[in-house]
N, C-alpha and C positions, 0 to 999 in steps of 0.2 A: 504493500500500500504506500501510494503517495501523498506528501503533506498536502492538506486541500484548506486550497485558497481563502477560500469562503468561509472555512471554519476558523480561520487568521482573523479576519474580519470584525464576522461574527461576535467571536469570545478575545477582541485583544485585549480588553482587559485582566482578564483568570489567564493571558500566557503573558502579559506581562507582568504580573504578581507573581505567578510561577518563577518567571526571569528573575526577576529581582532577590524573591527567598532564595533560589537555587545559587546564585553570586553571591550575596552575603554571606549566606552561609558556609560555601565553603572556602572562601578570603578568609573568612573570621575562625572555620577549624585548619587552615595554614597559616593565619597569621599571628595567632595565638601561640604555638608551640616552638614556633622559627623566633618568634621574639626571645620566648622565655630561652631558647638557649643561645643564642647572638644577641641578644640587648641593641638590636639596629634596626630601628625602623626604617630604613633601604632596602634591603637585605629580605623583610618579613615579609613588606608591602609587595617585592615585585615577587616573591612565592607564593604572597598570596594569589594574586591577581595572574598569575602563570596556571596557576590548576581550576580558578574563578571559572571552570564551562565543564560542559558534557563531552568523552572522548568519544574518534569514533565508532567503538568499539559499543558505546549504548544502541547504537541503531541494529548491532546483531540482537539484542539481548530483549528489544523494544520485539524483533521482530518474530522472537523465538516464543514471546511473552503474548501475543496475538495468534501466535498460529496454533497453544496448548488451551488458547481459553480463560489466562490467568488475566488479561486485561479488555479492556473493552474500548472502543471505537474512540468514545473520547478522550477516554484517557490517551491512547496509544498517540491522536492526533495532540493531546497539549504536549506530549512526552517530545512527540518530534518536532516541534513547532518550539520548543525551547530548547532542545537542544541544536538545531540548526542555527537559532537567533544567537546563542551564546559562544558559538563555536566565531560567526560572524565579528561577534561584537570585542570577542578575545583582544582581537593585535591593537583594538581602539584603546581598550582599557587599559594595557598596558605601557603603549605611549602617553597615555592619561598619568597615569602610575611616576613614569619616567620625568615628568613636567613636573607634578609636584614634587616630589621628593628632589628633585635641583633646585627647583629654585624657591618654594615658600620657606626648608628650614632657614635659609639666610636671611630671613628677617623675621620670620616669627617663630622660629624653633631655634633657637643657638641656648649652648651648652652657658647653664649657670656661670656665674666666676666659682674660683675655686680658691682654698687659701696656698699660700708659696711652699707651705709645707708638702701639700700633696700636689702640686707642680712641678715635671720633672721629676720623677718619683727616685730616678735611680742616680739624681745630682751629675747628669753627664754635661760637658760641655764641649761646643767646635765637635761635635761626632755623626755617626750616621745612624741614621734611622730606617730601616730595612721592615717594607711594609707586604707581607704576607711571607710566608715561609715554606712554599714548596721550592721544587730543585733548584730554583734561580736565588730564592731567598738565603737556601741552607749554604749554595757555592759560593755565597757574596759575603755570609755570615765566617765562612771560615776562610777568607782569604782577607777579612780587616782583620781575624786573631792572629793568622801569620803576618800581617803588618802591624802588629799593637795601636789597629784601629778604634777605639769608642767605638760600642754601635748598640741600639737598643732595637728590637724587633715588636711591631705591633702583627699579630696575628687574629683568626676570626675562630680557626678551629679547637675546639674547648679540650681535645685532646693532646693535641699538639700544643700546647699551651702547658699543659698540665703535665707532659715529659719531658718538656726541653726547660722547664723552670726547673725540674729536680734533677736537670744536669749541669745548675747553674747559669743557665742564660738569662738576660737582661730580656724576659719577653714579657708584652702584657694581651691581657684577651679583650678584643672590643674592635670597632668598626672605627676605618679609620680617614671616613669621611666625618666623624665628630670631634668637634673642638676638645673637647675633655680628653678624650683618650691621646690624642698629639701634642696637648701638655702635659698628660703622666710620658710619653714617650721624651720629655723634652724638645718638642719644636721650638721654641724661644732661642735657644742657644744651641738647633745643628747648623751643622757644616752644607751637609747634602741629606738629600730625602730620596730613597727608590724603591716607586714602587712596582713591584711583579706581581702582581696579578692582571691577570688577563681578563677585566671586566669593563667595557667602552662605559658604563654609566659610571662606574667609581673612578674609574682613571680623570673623568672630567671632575665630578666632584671635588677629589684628589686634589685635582690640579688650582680650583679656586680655594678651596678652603685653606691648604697649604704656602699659598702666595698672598694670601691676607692677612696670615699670622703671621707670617715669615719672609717678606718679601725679598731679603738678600741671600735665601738657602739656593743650594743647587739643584733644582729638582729634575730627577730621573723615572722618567716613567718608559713601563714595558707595554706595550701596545700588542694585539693581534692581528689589526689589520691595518693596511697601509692608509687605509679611508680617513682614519683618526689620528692621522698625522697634524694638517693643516689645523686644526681644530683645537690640540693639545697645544702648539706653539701662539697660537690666540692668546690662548689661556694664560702663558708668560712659562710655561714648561721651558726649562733649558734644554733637554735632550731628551728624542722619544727614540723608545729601540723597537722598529717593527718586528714579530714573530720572524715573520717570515724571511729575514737574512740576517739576522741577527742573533747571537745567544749568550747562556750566560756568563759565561765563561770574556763575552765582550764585556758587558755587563762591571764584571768585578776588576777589569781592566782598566776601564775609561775611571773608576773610581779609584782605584788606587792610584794611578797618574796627574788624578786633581791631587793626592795627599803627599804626592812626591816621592811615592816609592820606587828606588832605580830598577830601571828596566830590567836590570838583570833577575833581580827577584819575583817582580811579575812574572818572568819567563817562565823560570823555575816552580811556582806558583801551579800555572797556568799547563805544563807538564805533568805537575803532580796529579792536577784533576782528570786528565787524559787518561793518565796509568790506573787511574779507580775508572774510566769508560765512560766519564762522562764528555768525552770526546764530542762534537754537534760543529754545525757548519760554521767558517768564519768567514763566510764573503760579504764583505762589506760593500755596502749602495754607496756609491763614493759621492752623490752626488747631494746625499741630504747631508745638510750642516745645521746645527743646531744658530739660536739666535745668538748676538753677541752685543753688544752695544756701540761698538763701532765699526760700519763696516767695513775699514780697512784693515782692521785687525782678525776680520774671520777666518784667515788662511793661518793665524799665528795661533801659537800653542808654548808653554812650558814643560820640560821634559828633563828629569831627573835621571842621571846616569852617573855611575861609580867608575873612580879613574884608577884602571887594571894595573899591574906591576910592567914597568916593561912598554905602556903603550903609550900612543903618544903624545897624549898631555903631563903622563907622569916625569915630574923634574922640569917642565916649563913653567915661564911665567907667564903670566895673559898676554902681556905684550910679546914674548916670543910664538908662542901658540898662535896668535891672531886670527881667531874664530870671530871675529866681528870683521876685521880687514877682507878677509879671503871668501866667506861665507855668509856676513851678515848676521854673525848669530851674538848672544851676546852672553856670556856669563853672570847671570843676574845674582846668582846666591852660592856660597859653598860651605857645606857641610863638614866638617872635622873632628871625629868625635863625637861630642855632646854641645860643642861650641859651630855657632852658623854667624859667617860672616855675608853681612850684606854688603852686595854690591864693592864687591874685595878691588883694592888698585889694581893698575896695570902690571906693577913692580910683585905681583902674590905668587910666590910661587907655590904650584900645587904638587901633591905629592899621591902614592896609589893609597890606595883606603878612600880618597876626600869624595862626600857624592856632591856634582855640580850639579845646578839648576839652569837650563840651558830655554834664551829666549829665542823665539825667530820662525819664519816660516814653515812651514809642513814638511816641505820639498828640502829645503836649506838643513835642516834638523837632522832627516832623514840620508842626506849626507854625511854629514859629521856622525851621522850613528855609528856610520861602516869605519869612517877615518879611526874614529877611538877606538873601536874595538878591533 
């Protein structure tokens, strides 16, 4: 039997009651239980409003339920007449769903104040804050321990939360599109924020809530499709990494090179993760650049590198070296020990152990890589 017209008509108000009871009701038994264990109203809303209809798997059951006897003509007709309206009305409610939860919490939902005490919970400061914790999270999380990075991890899963806190890690449980939970993570005082999860509504959220509290963080977000690119750099996102040629193993690279760790250690790093198989592609899209604030300086970059025994910056002085003469590059900082000399004279002569901070173009850099080592 087919849904008939007439009886639409007829009875639309008992199929749109019908509509109605059958969406609340089951919004309200997913949204209830998704709360109580995520505390995120994002997160509940769009599970609710995701299972909010009939599958179509009712239409065997409607069909099977008419042909034993067990329903009758009317019924069978509001049975199908609502769940066809709701199966419809699905992708509406959901971008309905999508609209509010962006943009009403930012003026009529924002997280209480809270006092200094339980701000920043775990007293970090200049560090990173590493936001969901599967394989991108966990490879980023342990290549700032092999850098004696800070880094505090906000995760959603109450499990994972609940193992990696009793292995000592600086996690907390909560969604990390709310203000409260990214001042227990200390947003006020990180360095850089990245987040890896793969979700286009949180990544936006993400990206304003995080730039309003913090607008001089570096923020890192992981994307899964290329679509959310342009959208994210709106947003004032410093760097978006699409799935799709990018991973994470990039990821924990591009961050440790903001915190100046020589290259040779990333390498090393970045091997180790290989030899455990977490090996994944490394072709880079050469042609997206993240934003910068000036744009003569998009091609330039900072690149920290240890001077070998033997090679051949060890035992010159800048001015014999002349990496700014020959190359254009400039030796902005050097590292010695536990003592960092800015911006060292011409007359400094360097020695192996010292790590330099090397200013200059991509191409220019990427020369002198090869000369020093």
């Amino acid at each position: 039997m087919l849904l008939d017209i007439n009886f639409l008509i007829n009875n639309y108000w008992t199929v749109f009651l019908a509509l109605f009871l059958l969406v609340a009701i089951k919004f309200i038994s997913a949204f209830v239980p998704s709360y109580l264990l995520t505390k995120s109203i994002r997160v509940s809303t769009l599970t609710g409003l995701a299972i909010a209809q009939i599958g179509e798997f009712a239409f065997v059951l409607a069909i099977t339920g008419i042909a034993f006897g067990l329903i009758d003509d009317f019924t069978y007709q509001l049975f199908l007449a609502t769940t066809v309206l709701s199966i419809t009305i699905s992708p509406i409610l959901i971008e309905l769903g999508m609209f509010l939860i962006n943009y009403i919490p930012e003026k009529y939902r924002k997280d209480k104040p809270i006092d200094n005490e339980i701000n920043n919970i775990f007293n970090l400061s200049n560090h990173l804050i590493i936001i969901g914790f599967g394989l991108n999270g966990r490879n980023l999380a342990a290549a700032a321990r092999f850098a004696s990075i800070p880094y505090s991890i906000i995760e959603m899963n109450p499990v994972t939360v609940r193992d990696e806190a009793k292995k000592g890690e600086k996690i907390i449980f909560g969604d990390a599109t709310r203000e409260l939970i990214l001042m227990k993570a200390g947003i006020a005082s990180a360095k850089i924020v990245v987040s890896t999860i793969p979700d286009p509504i949180a990544e936006r959220a993400i990206a304003k809530i995080v730039k309003r509290m913090n607008p001089n963080v570096y923020l890192i977000i992981r994307t899964r499709y290329d679509r959310e690119m342009e959208a994210l750099y709106s947003l004032g996102v410093d760097e978006v990494i699409p799935e799709e040629f990018e991973t994470s193993i990039e990821i924990f690279t591009r961050v440790l090179h903001i915190f100046n760790v020589p290259s040779e250690d990333i390498e090393k790093f970045a091997n180790y993760i290989r030899g455990n198989r977490y090996e994944l592609f490394r072709n880079i899209k050469k042609s997206i650049k993240h934003k910068v604030f000036l744009s003569k300086l998009s091609n330039h970059r900072t690149y920290a590198t240890k001077v070998n025994k033997n090679s051949f910056l060890d035992g010159k002085t800048l001015l014999e070296a002349d990496l700014r003469g020959k190359y254009s590059i400039a030796i902005i900082a050097v590292q010695r020990s536990s003592e960092v000399i800015i911006n060292p004279p011409p007359d400094f002569r360097l020695h192996s152990g010292d790590i330099v901070l090397l200013f200059g173009s991509i191409e220019n850099i990427d020369t002198v890589r090869k000369i020093i080592s």
